[in-house]
Structures are given as structure tokens and as C-alpha cells.
N, C-alpha and C positions, 0 to 999 in steps of 0.2 A: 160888828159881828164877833162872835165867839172863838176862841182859839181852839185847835182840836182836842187841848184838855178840859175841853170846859164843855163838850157836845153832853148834851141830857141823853142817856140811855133809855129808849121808851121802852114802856110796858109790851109791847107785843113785836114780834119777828116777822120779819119777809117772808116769803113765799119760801125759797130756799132754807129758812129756819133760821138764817143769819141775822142778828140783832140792830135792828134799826137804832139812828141816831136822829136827833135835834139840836141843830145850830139855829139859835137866834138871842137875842138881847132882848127880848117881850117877853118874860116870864107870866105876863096875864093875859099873850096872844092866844087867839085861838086851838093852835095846835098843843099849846102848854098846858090849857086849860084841859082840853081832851083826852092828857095821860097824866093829867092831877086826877077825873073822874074816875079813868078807867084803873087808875092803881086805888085810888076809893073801893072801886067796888071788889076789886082783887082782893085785896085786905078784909072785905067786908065776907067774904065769900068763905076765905081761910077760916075766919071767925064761927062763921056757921058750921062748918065740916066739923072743926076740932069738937064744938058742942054737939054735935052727932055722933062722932067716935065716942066720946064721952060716955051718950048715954048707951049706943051699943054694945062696947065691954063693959058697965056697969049691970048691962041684961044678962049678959053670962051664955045667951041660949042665939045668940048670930049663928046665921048661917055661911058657909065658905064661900059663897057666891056673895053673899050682901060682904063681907070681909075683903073679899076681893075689889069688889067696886069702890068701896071706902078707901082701900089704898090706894087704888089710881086719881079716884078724886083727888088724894090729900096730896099725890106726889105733885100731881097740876098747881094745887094752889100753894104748894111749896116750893114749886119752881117760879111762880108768878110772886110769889114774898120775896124769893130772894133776890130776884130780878126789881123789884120796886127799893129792896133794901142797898146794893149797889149801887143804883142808877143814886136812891135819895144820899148815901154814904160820899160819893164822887160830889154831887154837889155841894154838901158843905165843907169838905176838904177844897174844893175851889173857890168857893166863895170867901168875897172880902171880912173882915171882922166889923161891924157896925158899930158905933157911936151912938147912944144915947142924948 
């Protein structure tokens, strides 16, 4: 098993908002695999917004409402990036150096 500096940070929070952890030595175990997808699709998601902001202040003529909802979107998939970028950061700061 995993020591406690080595627990994977997952992408999503407890009921209480508290950020959940993952101990185990199966990096292509099932529950590994399911916040490698879900931080996929986080990222993928980020990607979409920023090219939506994009073109909305490129338009010039947004409305204060559509402005507003594009920020909470973005603040979302910017709290869910930086949580994917920790969690991925922690892990290779613990991980061993490999040999070719």
C-alpha cells in the first residue's frame, strides 16, 4: 500500500466539500482509471470554455448575463484544473525516477 504522501488527490470532493483521497499501488486499477477519465474530461471541458470566452469577447456585444455565467463556468473548470494539476504535481514529486 501507499504511504500517506503518496495518496492520489481525486478529482472530485465529498459531500462535505472535503477532498477525497486514493491509496492504492494499481495505478490501472479501476478507481485509477475513473479519475484519469474524469480529470480527461475536466481538462477537456476547461478547453471548451476558454474557446467560448474567446469568441464572446471577440464579439464585443455579450450580454451581462451570458458574462456572468461564463465566469462561473470558468471559475468551475478552474477550480477542477487546478485540482487535476496538484493532485498530477504530488505525483510526480513522489514517484520514483525510472530507468530506461
Amino acid at each position: 500500500m501507499t504511504t500517506s504522501d503518496e495518496l492520489r488527490l481525486l478529482p472530485w470532493s465529498g459531500p462535505d466539500g472535503k477532498p477525497c483521497f486514493l491509496s492504492t499501488d494499481d495505478n490501472d486499477g479501476h478507481m485509477s482509471r475513473l479519475a484519469d477519465n474524469i480529470e480527461s474530461v475536466q481538462l477537456g471541458t476547461a478547453a471548451d470554455l476558454l474557446g467560448e470566452v474567446l469568441d464572446v469577447l471577440a464579439d464585443g456585444n455579450a450580454e451581462l448575463e451570458e458574462l456572468r455565467l461564463l465566469a462561473k463556468n470558468l471559475t468551475g473548470a478552474l477550480r477542477d484544473t487546478l485540482r487535476v494539476a496538484v493532485s498530477r504535481g504530488h505525483r510526480l514529486g513522489s514517484s520514483e525516477p525510472r530507468c530506461s
